[in-house]
Every structure is written in C-alpha cells, then in structure tokens.
C-alpha positions as CSV (number, residue, x, y, z in Angstrom):
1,X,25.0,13.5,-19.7
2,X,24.9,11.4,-16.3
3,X,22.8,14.3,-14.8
4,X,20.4,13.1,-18.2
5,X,21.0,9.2,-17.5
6,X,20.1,9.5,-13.9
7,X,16.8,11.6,-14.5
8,X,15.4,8.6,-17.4
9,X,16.6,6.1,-14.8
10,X,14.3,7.5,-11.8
11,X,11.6,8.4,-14.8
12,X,11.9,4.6,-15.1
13,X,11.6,3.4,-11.5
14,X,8.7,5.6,-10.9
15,X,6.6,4.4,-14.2
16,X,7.7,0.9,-12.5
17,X,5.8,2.1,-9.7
18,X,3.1,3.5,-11.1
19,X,2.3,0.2,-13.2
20,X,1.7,-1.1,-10.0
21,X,-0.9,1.5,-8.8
22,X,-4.5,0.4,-10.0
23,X,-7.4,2.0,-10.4
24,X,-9.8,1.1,-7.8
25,X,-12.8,1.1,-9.9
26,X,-10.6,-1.2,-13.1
27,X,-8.7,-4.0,-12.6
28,X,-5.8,-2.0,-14.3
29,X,-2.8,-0.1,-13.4
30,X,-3.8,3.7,-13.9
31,X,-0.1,3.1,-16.0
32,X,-1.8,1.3,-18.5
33,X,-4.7,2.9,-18.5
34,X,-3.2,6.3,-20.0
35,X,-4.2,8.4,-16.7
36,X,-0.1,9.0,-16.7
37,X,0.4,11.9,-19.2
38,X,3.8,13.0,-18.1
39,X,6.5,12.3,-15.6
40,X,8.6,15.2,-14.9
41,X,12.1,14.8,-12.8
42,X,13.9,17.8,-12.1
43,X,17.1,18.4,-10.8
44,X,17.6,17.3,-6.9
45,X,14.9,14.4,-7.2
46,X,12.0,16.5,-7.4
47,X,9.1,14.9,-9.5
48,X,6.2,15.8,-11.1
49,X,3.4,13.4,-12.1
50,X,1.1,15.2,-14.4
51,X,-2.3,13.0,-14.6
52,X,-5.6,12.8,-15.3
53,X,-9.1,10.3,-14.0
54,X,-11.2,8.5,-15.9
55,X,-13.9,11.1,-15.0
56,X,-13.8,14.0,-13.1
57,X,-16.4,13.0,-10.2
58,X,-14.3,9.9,-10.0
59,X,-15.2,9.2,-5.9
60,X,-11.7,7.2,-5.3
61,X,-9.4,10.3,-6.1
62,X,-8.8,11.0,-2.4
63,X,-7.5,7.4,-1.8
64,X,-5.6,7.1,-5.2
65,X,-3.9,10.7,-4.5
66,X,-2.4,9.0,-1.4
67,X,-1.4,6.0,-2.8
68,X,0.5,7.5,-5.5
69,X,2.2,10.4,-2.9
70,X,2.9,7.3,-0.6
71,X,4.7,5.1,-3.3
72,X,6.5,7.7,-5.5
73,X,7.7,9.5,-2.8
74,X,8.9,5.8,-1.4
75,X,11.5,5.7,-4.3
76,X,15.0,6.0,-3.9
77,X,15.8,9.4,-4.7
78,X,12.8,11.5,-5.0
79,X,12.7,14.6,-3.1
80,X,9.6,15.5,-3.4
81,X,6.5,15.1,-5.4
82,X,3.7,17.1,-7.0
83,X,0.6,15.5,-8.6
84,X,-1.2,18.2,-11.3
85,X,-4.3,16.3,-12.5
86,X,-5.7,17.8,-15.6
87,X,-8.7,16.9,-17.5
88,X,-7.0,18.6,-21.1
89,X,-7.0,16.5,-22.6
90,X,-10.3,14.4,-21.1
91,X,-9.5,10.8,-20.9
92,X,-10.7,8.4,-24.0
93,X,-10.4,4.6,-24.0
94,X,-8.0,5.5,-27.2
95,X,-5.4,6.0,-24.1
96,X,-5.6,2.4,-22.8
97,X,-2.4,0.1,-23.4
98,X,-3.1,-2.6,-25.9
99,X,-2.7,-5.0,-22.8
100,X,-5.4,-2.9,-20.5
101,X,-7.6,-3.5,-23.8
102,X,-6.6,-6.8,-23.8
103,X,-7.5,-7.6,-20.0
104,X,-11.0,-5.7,-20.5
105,X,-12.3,-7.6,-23.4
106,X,-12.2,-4.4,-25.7
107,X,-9.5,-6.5,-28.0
C-alpha cells in the first residue's frame, strides 16, 4: 500500500511538472492540452510518459522532447524516463481542459 501511495504521489509531482511544460506553438501547458495520455511509474522510479502532438509534422518536437526529459527526469525520485508518443488516438480539441478552452477563446 505505501509502495501504491508513493507511485500516485510521484504520478502527482510529475503532472505538476508537466502543467508547467507549454507548447511552443499554444500558450498552454501540453498538460492541459490533453497531449498527456498516461503517466506510468514503475517500481524503482522509472517513468513512462505516454503522449501524443497536436500534429504529427509538429516542427518543435525536438525541443519539447528535451524539455520534458530535462524536467521529469529533474524530479526527486525518478530513475529514468521513457517518452512513447503515439498518434492512437490522434489529438482532437475534445482533449483540451475546460481552462485551455477557456484561455483560447473556444469557451
């Protein structure tokens, strides 16, 4: 159960992180955007950030990559850190946070 505690804890602290990360293209976190689709934390602090881009050409991948790698792996107990960006399912403005509407006039 504190093995449990301690994984939702770090899942916590790296969403944290992540809210933090924007897009370079938006004005929005790629959090609150919905490119986050599933934050994995295994046993030993080894994370897994499954995520996708708002298109698949998107030309700032290399630089938001590094960002990400840079700050997750900056966290207090992770390990290591793999990044699997999928396109299944594509991204949809139907992902977007009510408040990443909100901040792009789509509310």
């Amino acid at each position: 159960m504190e093995a449990q505690n301690n994984y939702l804890e770090l899942e916590s602290r790296i969403a944290q992180v992540l809210k933090n990360i924007y897009d370079p293209e938006i004005p929005v976190s790629i959090f609150d955007l919905g490119l986050i689709y599933e934050i994995i934390v295994e046993e030993g602090g080894k994370v897994e950030i499954v995520m996708t881009l708002t298109a698949p050409n998107c030309p700032m991948v290399d630089e938001l990559m590094e960002e990400i790698n840079e700050k997750v792996r900056g966290i207090q107990g992770v390990s290591d850190l793999v990044i699997n960006l999928t396109f299944d399912p594509p991204w949809t403005k139907d992902m977007m946070t009510e408040e990443a509407m909100l901040e792009l006039g789509l509310l």
